[in-house]
ZAMI-767984 format. One record per residue: x, y, z of N, C-alpha, C, O, CB in turn. Coordinates in steps of 0.02 Angstrom, whole numbers, padded with zeros to 5 digits, always signed. Glycine has a CB too. Layout:
<recs>
XYZXYZXYZXYZXYZ ...
</recs>
This chain:
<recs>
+00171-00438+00636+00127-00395+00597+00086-00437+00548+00105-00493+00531+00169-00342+00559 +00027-00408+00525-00015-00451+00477-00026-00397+00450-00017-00341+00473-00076-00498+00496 -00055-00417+00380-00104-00385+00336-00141-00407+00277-00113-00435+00231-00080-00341+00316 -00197-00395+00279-00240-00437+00233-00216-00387+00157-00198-00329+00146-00341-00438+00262 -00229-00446+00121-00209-00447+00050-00294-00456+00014-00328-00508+00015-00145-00521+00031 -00317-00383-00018-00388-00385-00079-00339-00380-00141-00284-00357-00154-00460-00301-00078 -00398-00420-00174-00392-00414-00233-00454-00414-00287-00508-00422-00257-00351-00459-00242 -00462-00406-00359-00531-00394-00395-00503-00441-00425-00443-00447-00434-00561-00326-00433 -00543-00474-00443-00554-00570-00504-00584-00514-00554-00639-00486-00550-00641-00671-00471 -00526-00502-00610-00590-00485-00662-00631-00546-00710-00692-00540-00711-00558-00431-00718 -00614-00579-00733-00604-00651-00754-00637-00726-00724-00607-00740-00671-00537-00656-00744 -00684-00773-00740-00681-00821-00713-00626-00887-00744-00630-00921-00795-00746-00831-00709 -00584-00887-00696-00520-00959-00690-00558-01022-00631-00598-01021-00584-00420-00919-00639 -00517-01075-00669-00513-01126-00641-00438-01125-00597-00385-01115-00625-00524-01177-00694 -00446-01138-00504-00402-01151-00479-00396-01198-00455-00447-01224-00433-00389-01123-00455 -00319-01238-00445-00331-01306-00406-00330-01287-00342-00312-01231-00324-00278-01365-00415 -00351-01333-00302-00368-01347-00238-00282-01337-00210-00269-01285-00179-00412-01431-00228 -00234-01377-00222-00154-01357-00209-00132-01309-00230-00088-01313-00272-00108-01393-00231 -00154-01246-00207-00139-01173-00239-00087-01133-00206-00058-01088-00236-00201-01128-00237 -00069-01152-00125-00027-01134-00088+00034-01120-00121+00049-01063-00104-00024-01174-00043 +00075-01142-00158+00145-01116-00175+00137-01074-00230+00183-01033-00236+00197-01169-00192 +00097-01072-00267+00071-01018-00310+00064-00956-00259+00096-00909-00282-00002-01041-00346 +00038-00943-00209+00050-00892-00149+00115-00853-00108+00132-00795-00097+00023-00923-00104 +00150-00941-00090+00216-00905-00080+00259-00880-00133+00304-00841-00116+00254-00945-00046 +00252-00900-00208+00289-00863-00272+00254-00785-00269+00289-00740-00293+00269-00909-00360 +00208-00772-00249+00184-00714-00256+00196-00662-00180+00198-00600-00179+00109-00729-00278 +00200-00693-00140+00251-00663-00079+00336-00644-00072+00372-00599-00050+00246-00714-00030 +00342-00708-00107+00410-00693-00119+00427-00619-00197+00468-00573-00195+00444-00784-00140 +00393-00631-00236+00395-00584-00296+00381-00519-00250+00426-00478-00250+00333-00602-00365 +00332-00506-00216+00304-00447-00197+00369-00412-00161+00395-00357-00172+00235-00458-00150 +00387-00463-00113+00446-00442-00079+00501-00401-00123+00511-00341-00121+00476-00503-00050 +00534-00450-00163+00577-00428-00212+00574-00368-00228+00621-00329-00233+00573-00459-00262 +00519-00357-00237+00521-00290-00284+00549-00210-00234+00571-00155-00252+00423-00278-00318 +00535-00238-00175+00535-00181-00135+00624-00211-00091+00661-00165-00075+00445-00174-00076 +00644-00275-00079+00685-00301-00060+00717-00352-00056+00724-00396-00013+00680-00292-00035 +00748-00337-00134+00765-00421-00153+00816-00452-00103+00821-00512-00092+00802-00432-00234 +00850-00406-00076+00921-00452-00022+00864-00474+00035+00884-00521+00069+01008-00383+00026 +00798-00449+00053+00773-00497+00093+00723-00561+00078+00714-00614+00108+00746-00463+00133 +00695-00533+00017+00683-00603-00031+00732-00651-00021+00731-00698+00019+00686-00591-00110 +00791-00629-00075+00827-00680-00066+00856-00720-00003+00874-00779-00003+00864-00664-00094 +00856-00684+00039+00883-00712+00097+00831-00777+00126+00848-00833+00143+00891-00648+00150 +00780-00756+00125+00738-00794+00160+00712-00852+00109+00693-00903+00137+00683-00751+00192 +00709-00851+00034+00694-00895-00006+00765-00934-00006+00735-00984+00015+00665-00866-00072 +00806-00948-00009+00882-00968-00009+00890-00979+00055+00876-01038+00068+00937-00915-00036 +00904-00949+00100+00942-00961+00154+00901-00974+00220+00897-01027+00251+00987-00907+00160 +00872-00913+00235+00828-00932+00305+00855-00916+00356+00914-00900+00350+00813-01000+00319 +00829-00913+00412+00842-00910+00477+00854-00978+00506+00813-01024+00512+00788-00876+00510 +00926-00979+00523+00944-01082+00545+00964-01064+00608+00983-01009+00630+01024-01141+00494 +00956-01131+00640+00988-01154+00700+00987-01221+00686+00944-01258+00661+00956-01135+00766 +01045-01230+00708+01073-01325+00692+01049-01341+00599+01058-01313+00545+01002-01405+00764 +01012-01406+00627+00981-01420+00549+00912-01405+00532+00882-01439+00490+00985-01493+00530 +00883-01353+00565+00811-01319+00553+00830-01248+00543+00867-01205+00567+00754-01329+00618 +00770-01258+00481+00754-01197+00452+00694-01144+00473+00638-01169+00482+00745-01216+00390 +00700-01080+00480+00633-01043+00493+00647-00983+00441+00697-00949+00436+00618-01015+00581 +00571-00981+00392+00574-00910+00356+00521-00873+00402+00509-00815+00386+00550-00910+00266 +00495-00894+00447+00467-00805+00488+00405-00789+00456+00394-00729+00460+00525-00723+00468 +00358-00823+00425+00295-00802+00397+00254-00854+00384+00270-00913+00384+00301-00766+00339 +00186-00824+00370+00157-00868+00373+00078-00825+00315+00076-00769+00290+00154-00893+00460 +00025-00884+00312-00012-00852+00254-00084-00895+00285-00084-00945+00321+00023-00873+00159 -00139-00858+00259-00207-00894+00281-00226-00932+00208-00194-00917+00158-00276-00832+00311 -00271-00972+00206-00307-00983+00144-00336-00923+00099-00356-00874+00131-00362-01023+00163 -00339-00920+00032-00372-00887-00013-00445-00883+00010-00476-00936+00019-00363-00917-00077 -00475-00824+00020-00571-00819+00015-00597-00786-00038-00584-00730-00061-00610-00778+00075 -00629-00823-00050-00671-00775-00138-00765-00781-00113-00804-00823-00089-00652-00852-00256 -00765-00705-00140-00811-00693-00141-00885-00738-00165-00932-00758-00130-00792-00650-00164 -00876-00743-00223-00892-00777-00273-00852-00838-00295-00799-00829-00324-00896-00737-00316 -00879-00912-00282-00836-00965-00312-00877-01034-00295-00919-01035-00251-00754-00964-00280 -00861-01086-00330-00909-01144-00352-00837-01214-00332-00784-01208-00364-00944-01133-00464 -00841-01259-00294-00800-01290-00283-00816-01366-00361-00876-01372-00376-00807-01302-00192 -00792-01389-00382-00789-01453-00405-00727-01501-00404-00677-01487-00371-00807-01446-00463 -00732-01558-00440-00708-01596-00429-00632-01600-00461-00590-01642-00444-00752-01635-00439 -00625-01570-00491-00543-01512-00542-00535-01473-00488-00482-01487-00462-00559-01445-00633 -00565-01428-00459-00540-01368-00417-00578-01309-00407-00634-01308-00432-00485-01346-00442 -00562-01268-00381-00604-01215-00385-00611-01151-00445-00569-01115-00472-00591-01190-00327 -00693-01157-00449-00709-01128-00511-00715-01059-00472-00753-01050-00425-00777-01160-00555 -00676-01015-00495-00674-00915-00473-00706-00883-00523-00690-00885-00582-00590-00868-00470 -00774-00839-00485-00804-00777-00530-00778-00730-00513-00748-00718-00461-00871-00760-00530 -00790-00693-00566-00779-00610-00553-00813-00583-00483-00865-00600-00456-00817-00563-00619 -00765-00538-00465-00776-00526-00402-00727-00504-00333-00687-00460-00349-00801-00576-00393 -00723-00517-00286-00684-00518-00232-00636-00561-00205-00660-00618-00199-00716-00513-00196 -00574-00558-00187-00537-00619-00135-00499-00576-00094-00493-00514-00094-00482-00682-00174 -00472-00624-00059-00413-00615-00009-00390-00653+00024-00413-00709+00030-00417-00579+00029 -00316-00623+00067-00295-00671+00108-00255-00642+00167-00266-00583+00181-00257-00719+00070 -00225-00665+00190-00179-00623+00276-00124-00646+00247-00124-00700+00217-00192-00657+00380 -00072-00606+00252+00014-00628+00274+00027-00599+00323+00024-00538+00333+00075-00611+00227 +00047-00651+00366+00074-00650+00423+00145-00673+00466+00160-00732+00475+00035-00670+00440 +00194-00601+00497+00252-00610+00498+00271-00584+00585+00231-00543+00608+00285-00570+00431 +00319-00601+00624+00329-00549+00648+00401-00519+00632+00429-00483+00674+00314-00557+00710 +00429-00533+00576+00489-00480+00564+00445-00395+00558+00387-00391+00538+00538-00507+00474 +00472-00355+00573+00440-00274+00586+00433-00250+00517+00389-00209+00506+00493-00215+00633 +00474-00272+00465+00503-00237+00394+00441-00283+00341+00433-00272+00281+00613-00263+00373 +00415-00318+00371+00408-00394+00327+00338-00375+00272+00330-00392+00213+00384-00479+00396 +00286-00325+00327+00246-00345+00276+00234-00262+00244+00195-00248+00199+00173-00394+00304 +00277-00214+00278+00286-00163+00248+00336-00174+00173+00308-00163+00119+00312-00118+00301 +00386-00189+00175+00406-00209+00114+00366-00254+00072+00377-00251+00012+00461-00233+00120 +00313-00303+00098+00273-00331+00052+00204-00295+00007+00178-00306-00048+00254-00382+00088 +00191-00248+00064+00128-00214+00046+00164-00148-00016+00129-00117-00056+00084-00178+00131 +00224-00142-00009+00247-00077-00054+00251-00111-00125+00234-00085-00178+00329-00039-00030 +00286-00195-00113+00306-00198-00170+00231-00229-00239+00216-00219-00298+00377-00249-00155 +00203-00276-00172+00146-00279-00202+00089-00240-00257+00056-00260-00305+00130-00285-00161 +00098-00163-00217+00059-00113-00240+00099-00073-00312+00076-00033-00353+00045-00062-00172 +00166-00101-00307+00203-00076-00371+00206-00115-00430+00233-00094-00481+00270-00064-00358 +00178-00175-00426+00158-00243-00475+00103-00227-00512+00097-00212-00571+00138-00312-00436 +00042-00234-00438-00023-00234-00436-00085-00304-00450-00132-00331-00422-00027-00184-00482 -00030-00310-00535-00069-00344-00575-00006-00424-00563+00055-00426-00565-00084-00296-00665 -00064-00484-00550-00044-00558-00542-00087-00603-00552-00149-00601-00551-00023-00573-00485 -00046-00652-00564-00096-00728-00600-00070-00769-00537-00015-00766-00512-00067-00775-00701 -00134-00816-00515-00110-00855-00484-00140-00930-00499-00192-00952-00477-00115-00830-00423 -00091-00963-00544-00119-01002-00569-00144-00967-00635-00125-00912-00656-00161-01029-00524 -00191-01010-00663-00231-00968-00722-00269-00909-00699-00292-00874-00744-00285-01013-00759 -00285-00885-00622-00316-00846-00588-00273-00750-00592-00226-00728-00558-00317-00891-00515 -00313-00717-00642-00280-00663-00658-00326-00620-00603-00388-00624-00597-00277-00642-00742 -00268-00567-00553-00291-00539-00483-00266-00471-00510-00231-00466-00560-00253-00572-00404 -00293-00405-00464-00269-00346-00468-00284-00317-00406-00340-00305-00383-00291-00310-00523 -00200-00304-00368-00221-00292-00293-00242-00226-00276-00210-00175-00289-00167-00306-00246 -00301-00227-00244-00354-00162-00250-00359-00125-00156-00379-00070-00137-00456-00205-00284 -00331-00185-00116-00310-00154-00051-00273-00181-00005-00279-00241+00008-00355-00139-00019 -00238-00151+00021-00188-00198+00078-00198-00156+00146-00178-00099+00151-00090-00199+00054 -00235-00194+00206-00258-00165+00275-00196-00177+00316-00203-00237+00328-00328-00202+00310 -00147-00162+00341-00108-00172+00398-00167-00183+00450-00219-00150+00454-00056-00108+00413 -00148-00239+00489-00212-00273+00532-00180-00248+00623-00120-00255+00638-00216-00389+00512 -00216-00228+00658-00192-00217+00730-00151-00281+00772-00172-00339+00774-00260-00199+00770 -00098-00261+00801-00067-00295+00824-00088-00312+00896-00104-00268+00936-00015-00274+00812 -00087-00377+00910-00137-00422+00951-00094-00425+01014-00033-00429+01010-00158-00504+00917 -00133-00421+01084-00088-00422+01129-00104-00489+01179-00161-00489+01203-00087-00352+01164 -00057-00549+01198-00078-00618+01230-00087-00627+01289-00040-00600+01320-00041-00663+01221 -00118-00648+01320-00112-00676+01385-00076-00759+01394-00041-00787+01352-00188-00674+01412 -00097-00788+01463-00050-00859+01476-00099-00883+01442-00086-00941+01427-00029-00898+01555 -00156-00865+01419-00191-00932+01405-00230-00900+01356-00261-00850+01373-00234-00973+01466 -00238-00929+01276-00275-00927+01222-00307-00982+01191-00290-01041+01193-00244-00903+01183 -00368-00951+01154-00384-01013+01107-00380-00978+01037-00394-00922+01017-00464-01052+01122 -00356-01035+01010-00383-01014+00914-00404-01061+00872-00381-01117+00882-00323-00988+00861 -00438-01054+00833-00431-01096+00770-00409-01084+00697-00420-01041+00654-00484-01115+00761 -00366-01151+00702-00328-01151+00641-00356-01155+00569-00395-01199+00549-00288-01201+00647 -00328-01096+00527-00358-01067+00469-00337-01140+00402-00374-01172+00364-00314-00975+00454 -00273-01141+00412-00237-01194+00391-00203-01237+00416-00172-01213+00463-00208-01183+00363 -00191-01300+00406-00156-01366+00460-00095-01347+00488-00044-01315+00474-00136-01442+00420 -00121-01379+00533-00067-01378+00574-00011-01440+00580-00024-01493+00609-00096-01368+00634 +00051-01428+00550+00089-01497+00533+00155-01498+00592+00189-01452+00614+00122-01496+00438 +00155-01559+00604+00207-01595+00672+00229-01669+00635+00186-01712+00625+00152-01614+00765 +00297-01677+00616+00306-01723+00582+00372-01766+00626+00392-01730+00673+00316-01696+00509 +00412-01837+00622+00454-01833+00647+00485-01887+00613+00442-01916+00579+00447-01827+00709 +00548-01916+00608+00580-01946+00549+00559-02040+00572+00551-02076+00622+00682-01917+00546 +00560-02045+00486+00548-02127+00496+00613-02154+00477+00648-02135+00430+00485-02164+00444 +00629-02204+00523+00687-02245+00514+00676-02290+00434+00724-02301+00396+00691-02299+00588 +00621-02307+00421+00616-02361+00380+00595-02335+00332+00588-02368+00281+00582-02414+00397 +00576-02254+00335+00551-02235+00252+00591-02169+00250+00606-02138+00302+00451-02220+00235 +00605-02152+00197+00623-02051+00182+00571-02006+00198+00582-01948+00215+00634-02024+00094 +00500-02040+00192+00474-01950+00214+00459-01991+00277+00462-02046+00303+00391-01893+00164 +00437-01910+00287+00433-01903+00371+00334-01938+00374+00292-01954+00332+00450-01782+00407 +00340-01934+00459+00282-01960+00504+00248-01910+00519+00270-01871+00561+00298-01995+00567 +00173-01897+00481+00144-01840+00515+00104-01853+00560+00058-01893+00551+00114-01799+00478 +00114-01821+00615+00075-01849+00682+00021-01811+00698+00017-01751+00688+00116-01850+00746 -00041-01863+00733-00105-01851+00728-00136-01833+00797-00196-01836+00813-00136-01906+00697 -00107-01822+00817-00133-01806+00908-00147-01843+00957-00119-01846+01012-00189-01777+00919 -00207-01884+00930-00241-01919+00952-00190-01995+01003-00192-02022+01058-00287-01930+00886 -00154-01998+00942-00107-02070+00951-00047-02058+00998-00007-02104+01007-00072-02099+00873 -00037-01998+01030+00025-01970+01045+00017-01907+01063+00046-01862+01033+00071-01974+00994 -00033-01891+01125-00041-01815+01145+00016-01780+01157+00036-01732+01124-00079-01805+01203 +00056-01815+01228+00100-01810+01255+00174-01770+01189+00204-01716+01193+00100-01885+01291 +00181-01823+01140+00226-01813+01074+00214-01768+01048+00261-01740+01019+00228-01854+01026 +00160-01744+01044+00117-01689+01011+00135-01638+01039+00165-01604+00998+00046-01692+01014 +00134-01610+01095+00128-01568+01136+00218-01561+01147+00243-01505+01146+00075-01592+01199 +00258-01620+01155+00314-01602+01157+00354-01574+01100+00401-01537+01114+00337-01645+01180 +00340-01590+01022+00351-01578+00965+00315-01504+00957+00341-01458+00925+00328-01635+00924 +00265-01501+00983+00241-01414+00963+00297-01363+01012+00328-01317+00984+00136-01393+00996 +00303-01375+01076+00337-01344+01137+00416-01333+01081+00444-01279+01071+00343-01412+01227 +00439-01410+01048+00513-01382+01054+00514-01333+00979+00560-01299+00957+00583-01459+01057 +00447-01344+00951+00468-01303+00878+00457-01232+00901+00497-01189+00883+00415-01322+00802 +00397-01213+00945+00400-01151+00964+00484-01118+01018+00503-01060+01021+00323-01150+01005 +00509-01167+01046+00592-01148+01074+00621-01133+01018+00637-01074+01010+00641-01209+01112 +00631-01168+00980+00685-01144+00921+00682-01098+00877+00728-01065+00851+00696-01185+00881 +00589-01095+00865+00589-01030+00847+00604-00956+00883+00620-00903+00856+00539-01031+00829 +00596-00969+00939+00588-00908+01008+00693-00890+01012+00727-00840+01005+00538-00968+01122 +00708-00954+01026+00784-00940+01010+00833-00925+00950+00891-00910+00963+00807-00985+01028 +00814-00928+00889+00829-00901+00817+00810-00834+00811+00842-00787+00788+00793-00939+00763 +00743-00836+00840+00720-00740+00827+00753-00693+00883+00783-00640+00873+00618-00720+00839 +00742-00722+00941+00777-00667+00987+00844-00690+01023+00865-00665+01075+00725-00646+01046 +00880-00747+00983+00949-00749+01014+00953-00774+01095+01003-00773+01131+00980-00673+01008 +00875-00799+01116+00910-00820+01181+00832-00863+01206+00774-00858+01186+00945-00739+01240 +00858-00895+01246+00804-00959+01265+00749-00936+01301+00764-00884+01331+00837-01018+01312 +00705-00949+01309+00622-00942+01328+00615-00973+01386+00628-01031+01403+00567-00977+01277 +00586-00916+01423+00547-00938+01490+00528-00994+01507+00503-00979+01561+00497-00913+01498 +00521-01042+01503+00467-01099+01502+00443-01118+01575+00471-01169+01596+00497-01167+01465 +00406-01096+01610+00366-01093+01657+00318-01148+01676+00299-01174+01728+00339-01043+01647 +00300-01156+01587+00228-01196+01598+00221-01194+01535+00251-01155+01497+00162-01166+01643 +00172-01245+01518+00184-01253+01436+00087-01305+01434+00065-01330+01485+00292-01322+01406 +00056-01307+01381-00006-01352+01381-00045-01344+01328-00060-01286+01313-00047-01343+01434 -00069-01394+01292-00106-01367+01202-00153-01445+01231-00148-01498+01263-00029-01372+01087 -00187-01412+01203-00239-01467+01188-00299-01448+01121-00315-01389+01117-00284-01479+01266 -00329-01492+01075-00354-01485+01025-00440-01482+01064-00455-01503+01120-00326-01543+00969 -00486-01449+01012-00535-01461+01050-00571-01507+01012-00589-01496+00954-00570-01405+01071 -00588-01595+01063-00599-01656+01039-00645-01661+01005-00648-01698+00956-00602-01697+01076 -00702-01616+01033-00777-01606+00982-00764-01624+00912-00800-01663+00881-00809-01520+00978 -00722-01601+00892-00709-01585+00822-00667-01652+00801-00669-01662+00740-00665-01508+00812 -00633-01694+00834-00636-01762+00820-00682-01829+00827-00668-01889+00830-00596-01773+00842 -00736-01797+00829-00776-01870+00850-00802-01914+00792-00803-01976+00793-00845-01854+00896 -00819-01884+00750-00838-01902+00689-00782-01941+00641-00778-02001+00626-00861-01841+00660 -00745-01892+00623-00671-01913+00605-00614-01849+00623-00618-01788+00629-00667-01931+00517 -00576-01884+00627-00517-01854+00612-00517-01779+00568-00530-01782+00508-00482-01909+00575 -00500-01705+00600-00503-01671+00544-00430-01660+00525-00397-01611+00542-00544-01609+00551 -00410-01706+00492-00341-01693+00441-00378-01654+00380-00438-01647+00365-00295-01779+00408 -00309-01629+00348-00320-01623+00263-00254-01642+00229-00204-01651+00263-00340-01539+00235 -00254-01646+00182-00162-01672+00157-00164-01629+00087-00195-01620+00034-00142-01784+00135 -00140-01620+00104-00106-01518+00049-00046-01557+00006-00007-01591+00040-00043-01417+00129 -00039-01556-00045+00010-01576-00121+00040-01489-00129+00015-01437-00151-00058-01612-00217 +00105-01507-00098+00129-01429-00107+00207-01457-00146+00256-01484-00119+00140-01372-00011 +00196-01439-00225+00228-01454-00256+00220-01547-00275+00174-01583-00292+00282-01422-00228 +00303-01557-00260+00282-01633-00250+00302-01666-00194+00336-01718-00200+00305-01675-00300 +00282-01635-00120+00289-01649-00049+00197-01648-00048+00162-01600-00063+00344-01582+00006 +00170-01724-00022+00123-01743+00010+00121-01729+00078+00151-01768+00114+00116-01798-00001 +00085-01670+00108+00101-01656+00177+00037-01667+00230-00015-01639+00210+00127-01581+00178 +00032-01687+00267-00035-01697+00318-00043-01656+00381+00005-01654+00419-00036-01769+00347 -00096-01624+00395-00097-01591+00450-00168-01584+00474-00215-01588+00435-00063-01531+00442 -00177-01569+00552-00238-01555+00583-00247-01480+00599-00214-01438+00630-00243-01597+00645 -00322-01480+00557-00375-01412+00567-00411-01402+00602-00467-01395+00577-00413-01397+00531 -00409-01397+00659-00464-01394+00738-00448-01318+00785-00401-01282+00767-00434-01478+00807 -00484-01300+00835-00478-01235+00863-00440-01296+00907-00443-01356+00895-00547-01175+00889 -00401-01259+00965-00379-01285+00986-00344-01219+01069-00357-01159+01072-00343-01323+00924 -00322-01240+01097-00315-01218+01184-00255-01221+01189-00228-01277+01187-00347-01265+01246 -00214-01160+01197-00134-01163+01225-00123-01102+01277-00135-01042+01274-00074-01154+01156 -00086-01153+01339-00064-01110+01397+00008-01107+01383+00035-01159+01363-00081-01139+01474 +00039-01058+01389+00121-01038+01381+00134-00953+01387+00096-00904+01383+00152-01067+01295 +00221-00966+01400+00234-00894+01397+00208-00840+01360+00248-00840+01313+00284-00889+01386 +00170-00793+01348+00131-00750+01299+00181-00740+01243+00159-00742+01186+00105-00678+01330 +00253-00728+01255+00285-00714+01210+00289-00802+01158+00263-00820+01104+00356-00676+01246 +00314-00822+01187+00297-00898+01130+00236-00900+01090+00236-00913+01030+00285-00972+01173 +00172-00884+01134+00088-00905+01098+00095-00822+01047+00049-00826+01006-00011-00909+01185 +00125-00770+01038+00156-00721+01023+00157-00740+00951+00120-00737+00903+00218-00708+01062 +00239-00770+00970+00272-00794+00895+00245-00855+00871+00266-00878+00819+00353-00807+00897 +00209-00879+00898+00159-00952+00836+00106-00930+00829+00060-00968+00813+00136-01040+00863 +00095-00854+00838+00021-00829+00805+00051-00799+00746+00026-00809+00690-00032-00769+00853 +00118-00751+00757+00119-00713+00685+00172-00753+00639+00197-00729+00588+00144-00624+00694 +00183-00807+00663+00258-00835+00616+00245-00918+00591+00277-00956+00555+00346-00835+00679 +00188-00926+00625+00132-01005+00637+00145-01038+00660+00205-01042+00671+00109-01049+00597 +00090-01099+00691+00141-01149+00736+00134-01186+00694+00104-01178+00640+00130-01181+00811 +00168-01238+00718+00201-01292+00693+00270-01287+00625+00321-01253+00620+00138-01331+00669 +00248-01322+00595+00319-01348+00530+00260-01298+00469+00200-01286+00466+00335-01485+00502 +00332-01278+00420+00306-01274+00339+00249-01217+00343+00195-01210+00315+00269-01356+00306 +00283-01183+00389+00238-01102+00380+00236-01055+00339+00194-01009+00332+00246-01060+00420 +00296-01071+00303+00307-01010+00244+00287-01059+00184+00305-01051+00125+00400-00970+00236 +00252-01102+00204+00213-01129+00135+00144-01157+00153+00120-01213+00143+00255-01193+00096 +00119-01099+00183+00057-01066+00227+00010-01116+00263-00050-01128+00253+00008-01021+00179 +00066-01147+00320+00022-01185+00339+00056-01178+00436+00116-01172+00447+00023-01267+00286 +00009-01180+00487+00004-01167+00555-00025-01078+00559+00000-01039+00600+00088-01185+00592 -00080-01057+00509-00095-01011+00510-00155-01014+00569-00193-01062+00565-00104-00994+00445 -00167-00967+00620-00208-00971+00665-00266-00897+00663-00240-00845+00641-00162-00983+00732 -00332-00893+00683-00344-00818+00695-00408-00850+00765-00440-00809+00799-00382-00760+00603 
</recs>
């Protein structure tokens, strides 16, 4: 399920550019209000298998109506924004949209919001073969022997790795949500290269104090509909509930 999130800027704020967890505090709050044992559950605990974690959601970038980018962050006028949360738990964004609307009033950041509409968005039906482009990066990381953080991988250097690292995160997610292993028939992603020729389109997102890297390109995936399914409403890749493998 999705649904876009309005809101009215009465106010012009300065926001930073790393605004993302300022979002999930306000997902998670919204929740609360209407269902804190599933707040809590999913901020605390999660959906595990082995030593991976899945919270089941996912979020697009902020759009404002009105706004001036500089070199501090983004300058917000009075005016319009919004954004999508996107889940496929069934409860997820009905309890978000109730609790939301019982708040109303939120700061995000120095950014004071007042939520003025919430659209439940139509639920999308897949075929074997889609394209999308990604709203926010798409992150695939894998452990370094010689350092603590992880390797964020770039496509380019490692299609094959790429493609196998997206395949097994979408299994584990497919087997955590529905308790049992996925078709796998046929499987195939490819980025569309156009969009690398120039450079590289990474971005590297400061979410909290995790430096994270990921690629923003439309991109081509053949797979079971139910898999391309659950990495549309739950996101692909890693670090979705800190709104990133958001696709439309």
């Amino acid at each position: 399920m999705r649904a876009q999130i309005k809101f009215e800027v009465r106010s012009k704020a300065l926001l930073p550019y790393n605004y993302q967890h300022a979002l999930t505090a306000l997902i998670y709050r919204g929740l609360g209000v209407e269902s804190a044992k599933l707040a809590t559950f999913l901020h605390d605990i999660g959906f595990r298998r082995e030593k991976k974690t899945f919270k089941f959601f996912t979020f697009s970038p902020l759009s404002f109506a009105n706004y001036k980018t500089t070199k501090e962050g983004i300058i917000v006028f009075p005016g319009t924004a919004s954004f999508t949360v996107s889940s496929p738990l069934p409860e997820f964004t009905d309890y978000l949209a109730s609790g939301l609307w019982a708040k109303r009033s939120f700061k995000i950041f120095a950014l004071p919001v007042i939520i003025s509409e919430i659209i439940p968005l139509p639920l999308r039906r897949f075929t074997e073969e889609e394209i999308f482009t990604l709203k926010s990066p798409l992150v695939l990381a894998v452990k370094s022997q010689e350092k603590t953080t992880p390797i964020y991988l770039t496509y380019l250097e490692d299609k094959a790795l790429y493609r196998e690292k997206l395949l097994n995160n979408l299994k584990n997610k497919y087997l955590v949500y529905y308790g049992r292993e996925p078709r796998i028939d046929y499987f195939d992603f490819a980025f569309d290269e156009k969009h690398f020729q120039n450079k590289l389109p990474t971005r590297l997102i400061t979410y909290k104090d995790q430096k994270i890297r990921g690629l923003c390109a439309p991109f081509k995936i053949k797979a079971n509909p139910e898999l391309i399914s659950l990495g549309y409403y739950a996101g692909f890749g890693e670090k979705n509930s800190m709104g990133f493998g958001f696709v439309e």
